[in-house]
PDB file of N, CA, C and O in Angstrom:
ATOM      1  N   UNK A   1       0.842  -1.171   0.000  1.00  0.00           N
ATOM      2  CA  UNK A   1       0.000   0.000   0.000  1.00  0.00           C
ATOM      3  C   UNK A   1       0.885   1.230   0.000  1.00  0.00           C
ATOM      4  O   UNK A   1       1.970   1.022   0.542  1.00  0.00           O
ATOM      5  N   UNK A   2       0.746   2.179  -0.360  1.00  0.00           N
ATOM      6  CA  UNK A   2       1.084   3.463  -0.433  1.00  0.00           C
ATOM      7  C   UNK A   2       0.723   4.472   0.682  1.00  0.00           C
ATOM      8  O   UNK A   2      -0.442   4.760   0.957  1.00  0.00           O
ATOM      9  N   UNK A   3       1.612   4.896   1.194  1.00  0.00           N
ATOM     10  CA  UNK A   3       1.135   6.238   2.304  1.00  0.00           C
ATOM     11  C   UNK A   3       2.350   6.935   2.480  1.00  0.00           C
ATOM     12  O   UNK A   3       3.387   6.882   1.818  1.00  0.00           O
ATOM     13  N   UNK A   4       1.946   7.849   3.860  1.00  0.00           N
ATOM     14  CA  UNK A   4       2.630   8.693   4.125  1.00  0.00           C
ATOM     15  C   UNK A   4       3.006   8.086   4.958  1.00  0.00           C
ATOM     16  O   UNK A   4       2.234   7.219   5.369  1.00  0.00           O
ATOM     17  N   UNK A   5       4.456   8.230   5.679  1.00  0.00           N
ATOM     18  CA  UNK A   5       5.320   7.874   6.743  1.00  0.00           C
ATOM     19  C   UNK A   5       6.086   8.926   7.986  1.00  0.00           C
ATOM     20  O   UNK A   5       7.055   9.656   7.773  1.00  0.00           O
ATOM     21  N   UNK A   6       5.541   8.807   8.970  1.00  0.00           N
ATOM     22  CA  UNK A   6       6.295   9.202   9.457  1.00  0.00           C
ATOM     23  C   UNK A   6       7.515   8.549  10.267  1.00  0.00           C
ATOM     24  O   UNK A   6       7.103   8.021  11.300  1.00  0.00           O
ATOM     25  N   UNK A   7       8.883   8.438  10.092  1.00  0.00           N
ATOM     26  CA  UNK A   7      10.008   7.968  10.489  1.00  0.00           C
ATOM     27  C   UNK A   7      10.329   8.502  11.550  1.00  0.00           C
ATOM     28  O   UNK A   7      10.176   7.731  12.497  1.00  0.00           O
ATOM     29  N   UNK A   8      10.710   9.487  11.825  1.00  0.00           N
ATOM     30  CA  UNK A   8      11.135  10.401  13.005  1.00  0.00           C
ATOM     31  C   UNK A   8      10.101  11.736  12.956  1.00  0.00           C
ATOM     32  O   UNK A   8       9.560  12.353  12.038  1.00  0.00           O
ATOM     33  N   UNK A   9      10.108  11.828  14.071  1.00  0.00           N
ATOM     34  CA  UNK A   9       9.525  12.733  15.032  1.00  0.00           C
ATOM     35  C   UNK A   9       9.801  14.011  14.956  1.00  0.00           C
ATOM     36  O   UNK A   9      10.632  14.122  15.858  1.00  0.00           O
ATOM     37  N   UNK A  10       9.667  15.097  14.477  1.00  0.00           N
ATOM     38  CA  UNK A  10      10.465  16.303  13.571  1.00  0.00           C
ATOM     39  C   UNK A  10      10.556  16.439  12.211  1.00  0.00           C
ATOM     40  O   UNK A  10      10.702  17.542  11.684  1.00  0.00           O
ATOM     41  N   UNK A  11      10.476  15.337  11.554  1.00  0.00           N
ATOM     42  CA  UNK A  11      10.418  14.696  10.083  1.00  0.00           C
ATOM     43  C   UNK A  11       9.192  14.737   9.349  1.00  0.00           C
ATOM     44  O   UNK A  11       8.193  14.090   9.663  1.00  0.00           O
ATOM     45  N   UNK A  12       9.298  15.677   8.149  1.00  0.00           N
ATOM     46  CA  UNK A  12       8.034  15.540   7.272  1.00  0.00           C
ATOM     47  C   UNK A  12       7.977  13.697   6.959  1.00  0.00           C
ATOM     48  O   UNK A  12       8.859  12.865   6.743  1.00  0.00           O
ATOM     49  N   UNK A  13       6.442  13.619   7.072  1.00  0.00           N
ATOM     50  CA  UNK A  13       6.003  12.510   6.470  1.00  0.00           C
ATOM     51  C   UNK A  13       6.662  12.474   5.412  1.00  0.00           C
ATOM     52  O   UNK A  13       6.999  13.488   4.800  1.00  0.00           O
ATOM     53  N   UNK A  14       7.046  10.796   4.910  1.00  0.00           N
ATOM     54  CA  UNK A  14       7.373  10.684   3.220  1.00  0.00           C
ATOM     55  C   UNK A  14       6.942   9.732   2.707  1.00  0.00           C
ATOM     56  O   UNK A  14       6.616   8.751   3.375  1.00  0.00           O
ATOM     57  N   UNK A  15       6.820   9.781   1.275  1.00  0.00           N
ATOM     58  CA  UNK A  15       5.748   8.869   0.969  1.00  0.00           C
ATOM     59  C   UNK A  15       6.742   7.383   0.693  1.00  0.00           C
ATOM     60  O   UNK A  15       7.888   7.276   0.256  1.00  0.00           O
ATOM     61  N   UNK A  16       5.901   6.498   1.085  1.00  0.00           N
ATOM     62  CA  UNK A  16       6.623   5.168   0.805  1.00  0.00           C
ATOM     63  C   UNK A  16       5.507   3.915   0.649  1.00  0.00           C
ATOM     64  O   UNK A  16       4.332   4.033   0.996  1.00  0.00           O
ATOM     65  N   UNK A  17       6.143   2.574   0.006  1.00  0.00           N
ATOM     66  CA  UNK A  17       5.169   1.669  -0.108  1.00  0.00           C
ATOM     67  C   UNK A  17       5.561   0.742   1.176  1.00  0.00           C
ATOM     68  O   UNK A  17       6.700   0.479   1.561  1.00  0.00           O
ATOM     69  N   UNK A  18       4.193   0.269   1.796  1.00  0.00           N
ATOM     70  CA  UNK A  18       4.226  -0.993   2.620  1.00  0.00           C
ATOM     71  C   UNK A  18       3.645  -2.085   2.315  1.00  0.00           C
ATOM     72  O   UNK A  18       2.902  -2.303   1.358  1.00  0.00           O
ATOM     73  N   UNK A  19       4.045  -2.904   3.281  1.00  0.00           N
ATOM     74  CA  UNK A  19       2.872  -4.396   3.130  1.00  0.00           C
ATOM     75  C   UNK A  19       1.838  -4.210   3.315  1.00  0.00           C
ATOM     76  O   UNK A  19       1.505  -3.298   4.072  1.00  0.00           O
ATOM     77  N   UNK A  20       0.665  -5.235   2.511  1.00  0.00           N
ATOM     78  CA  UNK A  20      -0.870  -5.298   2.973  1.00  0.00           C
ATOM     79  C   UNK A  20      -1.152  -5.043   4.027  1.00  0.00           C
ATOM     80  O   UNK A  20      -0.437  -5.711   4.774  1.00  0.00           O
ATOM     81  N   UNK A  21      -2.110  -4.161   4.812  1.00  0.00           N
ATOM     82  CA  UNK A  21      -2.589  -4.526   5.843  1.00  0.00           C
ATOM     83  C   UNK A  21      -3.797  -5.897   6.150  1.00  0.00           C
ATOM     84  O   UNK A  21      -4.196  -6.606   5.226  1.00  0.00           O
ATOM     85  N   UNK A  22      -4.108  -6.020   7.142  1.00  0.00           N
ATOM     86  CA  UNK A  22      -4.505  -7.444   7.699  1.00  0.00           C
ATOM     87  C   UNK A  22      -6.171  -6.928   8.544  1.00  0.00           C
ATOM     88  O   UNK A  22      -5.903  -6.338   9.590  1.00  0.00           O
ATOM     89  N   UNK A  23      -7.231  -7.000   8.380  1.00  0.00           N
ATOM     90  CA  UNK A  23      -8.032  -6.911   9.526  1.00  0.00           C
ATOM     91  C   UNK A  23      -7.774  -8.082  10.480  1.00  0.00           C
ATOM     92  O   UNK A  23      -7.287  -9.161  10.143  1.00  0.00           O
ATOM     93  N   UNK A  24      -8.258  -7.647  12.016  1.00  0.00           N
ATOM     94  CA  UNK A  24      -8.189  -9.004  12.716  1.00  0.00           C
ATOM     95  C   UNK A  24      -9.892  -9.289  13.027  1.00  0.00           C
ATOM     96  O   UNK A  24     -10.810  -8.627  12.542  1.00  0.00           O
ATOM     97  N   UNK A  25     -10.034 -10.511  14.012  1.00  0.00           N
ATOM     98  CA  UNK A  25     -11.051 -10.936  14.416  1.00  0.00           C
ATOM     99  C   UNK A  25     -12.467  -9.551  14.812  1.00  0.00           C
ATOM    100  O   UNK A  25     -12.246  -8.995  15.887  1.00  0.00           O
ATOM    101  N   UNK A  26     -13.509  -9.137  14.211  1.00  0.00           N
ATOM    102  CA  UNK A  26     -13.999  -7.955  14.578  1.00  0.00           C
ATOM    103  C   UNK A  26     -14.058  -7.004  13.912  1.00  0.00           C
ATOM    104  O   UNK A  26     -15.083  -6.323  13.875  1.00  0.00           O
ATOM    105  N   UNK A  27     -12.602  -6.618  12.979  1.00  0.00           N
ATOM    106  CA  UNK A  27     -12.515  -5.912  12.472  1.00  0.00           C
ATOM    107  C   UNK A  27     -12.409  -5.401  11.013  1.00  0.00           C
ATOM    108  O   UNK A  27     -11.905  -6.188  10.212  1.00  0.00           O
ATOM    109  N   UNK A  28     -12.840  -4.117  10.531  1.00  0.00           N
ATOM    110  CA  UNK A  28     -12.634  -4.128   9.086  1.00  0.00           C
ATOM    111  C   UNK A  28     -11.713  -3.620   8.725  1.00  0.00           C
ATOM    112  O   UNK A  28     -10.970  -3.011   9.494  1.00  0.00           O
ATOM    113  N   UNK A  29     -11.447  -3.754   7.127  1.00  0.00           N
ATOM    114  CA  UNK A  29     -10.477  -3.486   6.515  1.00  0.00           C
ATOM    115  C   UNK A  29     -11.182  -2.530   5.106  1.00  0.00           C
ATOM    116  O   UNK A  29     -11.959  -2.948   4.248  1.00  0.00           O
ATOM    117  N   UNK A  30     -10.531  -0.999   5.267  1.00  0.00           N
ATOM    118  CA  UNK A  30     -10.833  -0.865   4.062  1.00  0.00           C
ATOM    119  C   UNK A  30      -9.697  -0.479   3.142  1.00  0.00           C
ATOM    120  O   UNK A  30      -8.574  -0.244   3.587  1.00  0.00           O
ATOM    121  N   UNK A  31     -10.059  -0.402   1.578  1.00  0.00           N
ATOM    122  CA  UNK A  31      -9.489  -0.290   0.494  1.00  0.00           C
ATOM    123  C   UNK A  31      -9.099   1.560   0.349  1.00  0.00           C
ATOM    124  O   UNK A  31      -9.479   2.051  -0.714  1.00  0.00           O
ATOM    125  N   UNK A  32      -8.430   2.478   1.286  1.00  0.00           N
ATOM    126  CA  UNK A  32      -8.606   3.723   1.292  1.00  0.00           C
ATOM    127  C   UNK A  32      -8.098   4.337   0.025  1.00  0.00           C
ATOM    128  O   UNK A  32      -7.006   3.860  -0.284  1.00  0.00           O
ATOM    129  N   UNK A  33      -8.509   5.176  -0.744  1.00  0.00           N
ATOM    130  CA  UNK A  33      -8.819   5.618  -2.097  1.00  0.00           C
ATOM    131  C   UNK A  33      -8.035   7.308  -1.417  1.00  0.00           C
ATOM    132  O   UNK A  33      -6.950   7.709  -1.839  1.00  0.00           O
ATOM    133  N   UNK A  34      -8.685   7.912  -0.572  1.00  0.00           N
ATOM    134  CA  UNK A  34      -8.046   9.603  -0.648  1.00  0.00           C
ATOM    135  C   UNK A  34      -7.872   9.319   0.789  1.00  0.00           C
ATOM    136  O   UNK A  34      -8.357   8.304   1.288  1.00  0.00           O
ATOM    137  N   UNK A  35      -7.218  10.153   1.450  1.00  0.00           N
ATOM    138  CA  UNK A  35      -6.978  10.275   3.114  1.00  0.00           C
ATOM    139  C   UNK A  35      -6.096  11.665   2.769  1.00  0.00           C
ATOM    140  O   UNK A  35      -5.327  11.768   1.812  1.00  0.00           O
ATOM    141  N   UNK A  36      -6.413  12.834   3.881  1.00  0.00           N
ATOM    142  CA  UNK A  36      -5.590  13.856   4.123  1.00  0.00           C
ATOM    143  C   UNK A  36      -4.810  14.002   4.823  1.00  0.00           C
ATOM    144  O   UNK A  36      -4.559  12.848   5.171  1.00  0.00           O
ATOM    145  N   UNK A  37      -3.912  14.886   5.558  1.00  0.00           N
ATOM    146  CA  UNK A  37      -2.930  15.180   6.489  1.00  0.00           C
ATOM    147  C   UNK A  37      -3.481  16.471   6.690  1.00  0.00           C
ATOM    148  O   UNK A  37      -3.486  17.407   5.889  1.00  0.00           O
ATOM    149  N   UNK A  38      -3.982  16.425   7.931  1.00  0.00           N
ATOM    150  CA  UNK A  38      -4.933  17.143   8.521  1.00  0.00           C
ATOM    151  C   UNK A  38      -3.834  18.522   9.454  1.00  0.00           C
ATOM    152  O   UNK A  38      -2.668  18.164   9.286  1.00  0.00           O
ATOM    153  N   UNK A  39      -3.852  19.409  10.017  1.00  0.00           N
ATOM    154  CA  UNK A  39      -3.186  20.158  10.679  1.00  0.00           C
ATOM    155  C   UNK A  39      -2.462  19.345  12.074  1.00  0.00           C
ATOM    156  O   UNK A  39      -1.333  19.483  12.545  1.00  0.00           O
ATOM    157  N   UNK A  40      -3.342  18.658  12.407  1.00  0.00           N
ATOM    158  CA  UNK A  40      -3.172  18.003  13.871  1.00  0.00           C
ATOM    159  C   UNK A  40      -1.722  17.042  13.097  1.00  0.00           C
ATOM    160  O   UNK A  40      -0.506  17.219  13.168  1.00  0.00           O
ATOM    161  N   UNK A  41      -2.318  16.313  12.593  1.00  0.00           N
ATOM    162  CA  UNK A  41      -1.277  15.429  12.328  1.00  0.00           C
ATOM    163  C   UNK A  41       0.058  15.817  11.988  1.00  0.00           C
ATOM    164  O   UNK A  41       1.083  15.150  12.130  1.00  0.00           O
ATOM    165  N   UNK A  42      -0.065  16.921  11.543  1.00  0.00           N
ATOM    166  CA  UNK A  42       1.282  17.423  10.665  1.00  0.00           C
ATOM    167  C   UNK A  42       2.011  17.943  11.898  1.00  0.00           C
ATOM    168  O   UNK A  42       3.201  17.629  11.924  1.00  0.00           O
ATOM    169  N   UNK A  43       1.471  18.826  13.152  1.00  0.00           N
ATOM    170  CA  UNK A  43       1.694  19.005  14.336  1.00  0.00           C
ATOM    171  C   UNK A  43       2.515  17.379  14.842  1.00  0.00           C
ATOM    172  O   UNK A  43       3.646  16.966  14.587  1.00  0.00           O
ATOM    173  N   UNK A  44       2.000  17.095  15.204  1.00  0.00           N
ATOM    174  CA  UNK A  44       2.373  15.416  15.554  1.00  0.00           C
ATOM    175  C   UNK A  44       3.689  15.053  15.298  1.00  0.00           C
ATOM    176  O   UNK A  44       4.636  14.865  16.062  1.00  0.00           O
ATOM    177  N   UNK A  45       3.555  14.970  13.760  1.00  0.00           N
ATOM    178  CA  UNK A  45       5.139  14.960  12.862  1.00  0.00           C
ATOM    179  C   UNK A  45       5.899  15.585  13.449  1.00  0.00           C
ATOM    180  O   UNK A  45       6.754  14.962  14.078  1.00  0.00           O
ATOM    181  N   UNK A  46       5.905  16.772  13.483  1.00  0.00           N
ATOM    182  CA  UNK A  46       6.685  17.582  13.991  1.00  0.00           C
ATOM    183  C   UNK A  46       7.223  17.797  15.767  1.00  0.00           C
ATOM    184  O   UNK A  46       8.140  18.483  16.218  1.00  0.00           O
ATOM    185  N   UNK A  47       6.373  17.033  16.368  1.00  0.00           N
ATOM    186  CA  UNK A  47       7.043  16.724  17.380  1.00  0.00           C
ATOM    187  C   UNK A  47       6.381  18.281  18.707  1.00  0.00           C
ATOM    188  O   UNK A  47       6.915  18.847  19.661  1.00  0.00           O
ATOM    189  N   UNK A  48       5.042  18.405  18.029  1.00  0.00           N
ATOM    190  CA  UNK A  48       4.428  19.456  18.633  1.00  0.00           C
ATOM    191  C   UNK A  48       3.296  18.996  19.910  1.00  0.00           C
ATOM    192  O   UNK A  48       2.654  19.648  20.734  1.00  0.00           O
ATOM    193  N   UNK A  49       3.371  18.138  19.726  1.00  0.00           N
ATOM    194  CA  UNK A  49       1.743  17.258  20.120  1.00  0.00           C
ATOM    195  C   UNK A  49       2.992  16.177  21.157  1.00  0.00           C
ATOM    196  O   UNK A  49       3.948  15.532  20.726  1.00  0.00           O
ATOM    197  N   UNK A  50       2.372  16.364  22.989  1.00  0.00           N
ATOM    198  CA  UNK A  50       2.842  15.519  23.654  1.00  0.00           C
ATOM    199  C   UNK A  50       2.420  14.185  23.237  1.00  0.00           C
ATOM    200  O   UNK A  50       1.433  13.875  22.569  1.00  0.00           O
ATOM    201  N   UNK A  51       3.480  13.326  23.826  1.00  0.00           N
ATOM    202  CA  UNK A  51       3.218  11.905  23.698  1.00  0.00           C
ATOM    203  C   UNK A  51       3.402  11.023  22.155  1.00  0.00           C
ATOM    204  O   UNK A  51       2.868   9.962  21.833  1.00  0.00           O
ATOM    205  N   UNK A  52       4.157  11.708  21.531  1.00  0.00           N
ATOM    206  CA  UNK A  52       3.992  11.435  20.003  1.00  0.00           C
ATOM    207  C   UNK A  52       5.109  10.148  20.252  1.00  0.00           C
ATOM    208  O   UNK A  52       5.860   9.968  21.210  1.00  0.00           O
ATOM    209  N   UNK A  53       4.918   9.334  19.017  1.00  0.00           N
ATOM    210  CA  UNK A  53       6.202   8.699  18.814  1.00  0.00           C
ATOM    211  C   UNK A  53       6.513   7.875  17.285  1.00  0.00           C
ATOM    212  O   UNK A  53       5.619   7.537  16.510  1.00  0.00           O
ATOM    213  N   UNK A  54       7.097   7.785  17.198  1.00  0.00           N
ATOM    214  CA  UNK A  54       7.137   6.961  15.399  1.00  0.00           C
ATOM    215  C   UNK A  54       8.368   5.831  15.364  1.00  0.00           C
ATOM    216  O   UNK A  54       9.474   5.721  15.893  1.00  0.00           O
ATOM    217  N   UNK A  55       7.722   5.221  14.636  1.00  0.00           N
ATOM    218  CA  UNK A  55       7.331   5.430  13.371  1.00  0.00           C
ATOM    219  C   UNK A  55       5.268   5.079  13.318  1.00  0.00           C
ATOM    220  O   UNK A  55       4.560   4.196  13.800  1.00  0.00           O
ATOM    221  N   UNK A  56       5.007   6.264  12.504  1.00  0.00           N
ATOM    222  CA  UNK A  56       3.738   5.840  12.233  1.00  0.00           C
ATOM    223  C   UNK A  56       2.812   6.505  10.711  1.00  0.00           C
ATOM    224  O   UNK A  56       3.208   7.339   9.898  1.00  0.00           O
ATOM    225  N   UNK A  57       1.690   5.870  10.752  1.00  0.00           N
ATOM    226  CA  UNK A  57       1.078   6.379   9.082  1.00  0.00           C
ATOM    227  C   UNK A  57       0.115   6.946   9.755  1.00  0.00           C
ATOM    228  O   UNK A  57      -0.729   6.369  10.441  1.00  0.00           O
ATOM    229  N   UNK A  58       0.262   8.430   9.509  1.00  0.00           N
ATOM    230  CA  UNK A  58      -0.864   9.402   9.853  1.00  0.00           C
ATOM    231  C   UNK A  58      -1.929   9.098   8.893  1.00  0.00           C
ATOM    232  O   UNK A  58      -1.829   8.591   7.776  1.00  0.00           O
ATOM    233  N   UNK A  59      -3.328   9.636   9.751  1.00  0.00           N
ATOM    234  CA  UNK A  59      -4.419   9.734   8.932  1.00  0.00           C
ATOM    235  C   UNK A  59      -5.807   9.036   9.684  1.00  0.00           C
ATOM    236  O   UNK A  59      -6.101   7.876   9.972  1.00  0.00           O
ATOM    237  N   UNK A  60      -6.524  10.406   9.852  1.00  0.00           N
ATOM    238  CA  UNK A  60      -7.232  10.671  11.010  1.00  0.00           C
ATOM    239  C   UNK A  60      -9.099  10.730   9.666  1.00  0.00           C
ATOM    240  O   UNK A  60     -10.264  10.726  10.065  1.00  0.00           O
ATOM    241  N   UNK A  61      -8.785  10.758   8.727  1.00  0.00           N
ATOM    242  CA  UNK A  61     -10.269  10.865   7.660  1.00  0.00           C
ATOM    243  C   UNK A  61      -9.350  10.346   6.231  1.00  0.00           C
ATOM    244  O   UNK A  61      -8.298  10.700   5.700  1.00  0.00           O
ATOM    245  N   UNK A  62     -10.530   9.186   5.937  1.00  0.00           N
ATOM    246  CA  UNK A  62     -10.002   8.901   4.792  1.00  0.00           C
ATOM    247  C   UNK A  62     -11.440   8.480   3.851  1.00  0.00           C
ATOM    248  O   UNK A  62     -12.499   8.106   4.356  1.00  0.00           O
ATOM    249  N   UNK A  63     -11.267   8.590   2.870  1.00  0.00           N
ATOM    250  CA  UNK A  63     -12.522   7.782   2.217  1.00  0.00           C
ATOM    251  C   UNK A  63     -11.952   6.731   1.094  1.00  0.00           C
ATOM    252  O   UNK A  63     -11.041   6.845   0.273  1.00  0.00           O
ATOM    253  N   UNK A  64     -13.203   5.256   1.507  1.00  0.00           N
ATOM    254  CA  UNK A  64     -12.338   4.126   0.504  1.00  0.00           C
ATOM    255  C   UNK A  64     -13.447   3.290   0.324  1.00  0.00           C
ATOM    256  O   UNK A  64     -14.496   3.865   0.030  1.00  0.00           O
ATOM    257  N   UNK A  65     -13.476   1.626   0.470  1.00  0.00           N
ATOM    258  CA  UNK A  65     -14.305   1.094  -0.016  1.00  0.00           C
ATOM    259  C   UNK A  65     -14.020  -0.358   0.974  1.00  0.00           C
ATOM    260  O   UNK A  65     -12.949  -0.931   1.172  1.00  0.00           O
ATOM    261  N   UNK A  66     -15.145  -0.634   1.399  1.00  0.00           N
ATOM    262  CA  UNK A  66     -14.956  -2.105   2.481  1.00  0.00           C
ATOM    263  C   UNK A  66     -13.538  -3.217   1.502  1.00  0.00           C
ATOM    264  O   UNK A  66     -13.323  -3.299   0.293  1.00  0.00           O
ATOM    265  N   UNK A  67     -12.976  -3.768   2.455  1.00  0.00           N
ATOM    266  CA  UNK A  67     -12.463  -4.831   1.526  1.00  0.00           C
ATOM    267  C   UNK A  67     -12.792  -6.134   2.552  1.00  0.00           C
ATOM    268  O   UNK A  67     -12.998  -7.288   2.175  1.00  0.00           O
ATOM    269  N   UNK A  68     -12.789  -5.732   3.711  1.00  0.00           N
ATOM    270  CA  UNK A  68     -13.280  -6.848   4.468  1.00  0.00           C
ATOM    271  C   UNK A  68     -13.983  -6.181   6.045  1.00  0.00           C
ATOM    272  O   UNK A  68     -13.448  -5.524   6.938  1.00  0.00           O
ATOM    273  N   UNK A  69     -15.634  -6.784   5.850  1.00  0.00           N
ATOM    274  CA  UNK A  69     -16.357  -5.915   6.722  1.00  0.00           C
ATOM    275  C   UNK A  69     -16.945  -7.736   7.770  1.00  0.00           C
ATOM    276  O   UNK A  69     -16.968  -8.936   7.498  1.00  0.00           O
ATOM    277  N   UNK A  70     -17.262  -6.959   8.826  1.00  0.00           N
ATOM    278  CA  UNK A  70     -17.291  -7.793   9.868  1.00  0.00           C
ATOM    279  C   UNK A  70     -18.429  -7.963  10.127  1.00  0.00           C
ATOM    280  O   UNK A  70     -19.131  -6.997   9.826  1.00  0.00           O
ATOM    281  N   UNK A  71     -19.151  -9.130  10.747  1.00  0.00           N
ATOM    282  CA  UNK A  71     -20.599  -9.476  11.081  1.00  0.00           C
ATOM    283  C   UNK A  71     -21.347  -8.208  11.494  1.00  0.00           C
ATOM    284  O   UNK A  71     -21.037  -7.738  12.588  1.00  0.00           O
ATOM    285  N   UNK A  72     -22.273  -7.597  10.786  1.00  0.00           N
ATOM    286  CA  UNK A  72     -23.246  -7.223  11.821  1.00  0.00           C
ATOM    287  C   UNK A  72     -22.943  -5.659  11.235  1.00  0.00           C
ATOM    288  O   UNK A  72     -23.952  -4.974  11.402  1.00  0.00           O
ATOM    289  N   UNK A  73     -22.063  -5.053  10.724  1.00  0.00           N
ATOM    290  CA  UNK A  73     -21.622  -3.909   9.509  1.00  0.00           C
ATOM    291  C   UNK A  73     -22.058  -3.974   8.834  1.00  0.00           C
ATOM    292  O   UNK A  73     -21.846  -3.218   7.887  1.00  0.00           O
TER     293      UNK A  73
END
Protein backbone atom coordinates (compact mmCIF):
# COMPACT_ATOMS: atom_id res chain seq x y z
CA UNK A 1 0.00 0.00 0.00
CA UNK A 2 1.08 3.46 -0.43
CA UNK A 3 1.13 6.24 2.30
CA UNK A 4 2.63 8.69 4.12
CA UNK A 5 5.32 7.87 6.74
CA UNK A 6 6.29 9.20 9.46
CA UNK A 7 10.01 7.97 10.49
CA UNK A 8 11.13 10.40 13.01
CA UNK A 9 9.52 12.73 15.03
CA UNK A 10 10.46 16.30 13.57
CA UNK A 11 10.42 14.70 10.08
CA UNK A 12 8.03 15.54 7.27
CA UNK A 13 6.00 12.51 6.47
CA UNK A 14 7.37 10.68 3.22
CA UNK A 15 5.75 8.87 0.97
CA UNK A 16 6.62 5.17 0.81
CA UNK A 17 5.17 1.67 -0.11
CA UNK A 18 4.23 -0.99 2.62
CA UNK A 19 2.87 -4.40 3.13
CA UNK A 20 -0.87 -5.30 2.97
CA UNK A 21 -2.59 -4.53 5.84
CA UNK A 22 -4.51 -7.44 7.70
CA UNK A 23 -8.03 -6.91 9.53
CA UNK A 24 -8.19 -9.00 12.72
CA UNK A 25 -11.05 -10.94 14.42
CA UNK A 26 -14.00 -7.96 14.58
CA UNK A 27 -12.51 -5.91 12.47
CA UNK A 28 -12.63 -4.13 9.09
CA UNK A 29 -10.48 -3.49 6.52
CA UNK A 30 -10.83 -0.86 4.06
CA UNK A 31 -9.49 -0.29 0.49
CA UNK A 32 -8.61 3.72 1.29
CA UNK A 33 -8.82 5.62 -2.10
CA UNK A 34 -8.05 9.60 -0.65
CA UNK A 35 -6.98 10.27 3.11
CA UNK A 36 -5.59 13.86 4.12
CA UNK A 37 -2.93 15.18 6.49
CA UNK A 38 -4.93 17.14 8.52
CA UNK A 39 -3.19 20.16 10.68
CA UNK A 40 -3.17 18.00 13.87
CA UNK A 41 -1.28 15.43 12.33
CA UNK A 42 1.28 17.42 10.67
CA UNK A 43 1.69 19.00 14.34
CA UNK A 44 2.37 15.42 15.55
CA UNK A 45 5.14 14.96 12.86
CA UNK A 46 6.69 17.58 13.99
CA UNK A 47 7.04 16.72 17.38
CA UNK A 48 4.43 19.46 18.63
CA UNK A 49 1.74 17.26 20.12
CA UNK A 50 2.84 15.52 23.65
CA UNK A 51 3.22 11.90 23.70
CA UNK A 52 3.99 11.43 20.00
CA UNK A 53 6.20 8.70 18.81
CA UNK A 54 7.14 6.96 15.40
CA UNK A 55 7.33 5.43 13.37
CA UNK A 56 3.74 5.84 12.23
CA UNK A 57 1.08 6.38 9.08
CA UNK A 58 -0.86 9.40 9.85
CA UNK A 59 -4.42 9.73 8.93
CA UNK A 60 -7.23 10.67 11.01
CA UNK A 61 -10.27 10.86 7.66
CA UNK A 62 -10.00 8.90 4.79
CA UNK A 63 -12.52 7.78 2.22
CA UNK A 64 -12.34 4.13 0.50
CA UNK A 65 -14.31 1.09 -0.02
CA UNK A 66 -14.96 -2.11 2.48
CA UNK A 67 -12.46 -4.83 1.53
CA UNK A 68 -13.28 -6.85 4.47
CA UNK A 69 -16.36 -5.92 6.72
CA UNK A 70 -17.29 -7.79 9.87
CA UNK A 71 -20.60 -9.48 11.08
CA UNK A 72 -23.25 -7.22 11.82
CA UNK A 73 -21.62 -3.91 9.51
Amino acid sequence: MRAAHVIQIGAPPQPVVLGEPSAGKGEALIAVTSAALNPVELRVAAGRMPGASAPYVPGLEGVGRWRKRPRGL
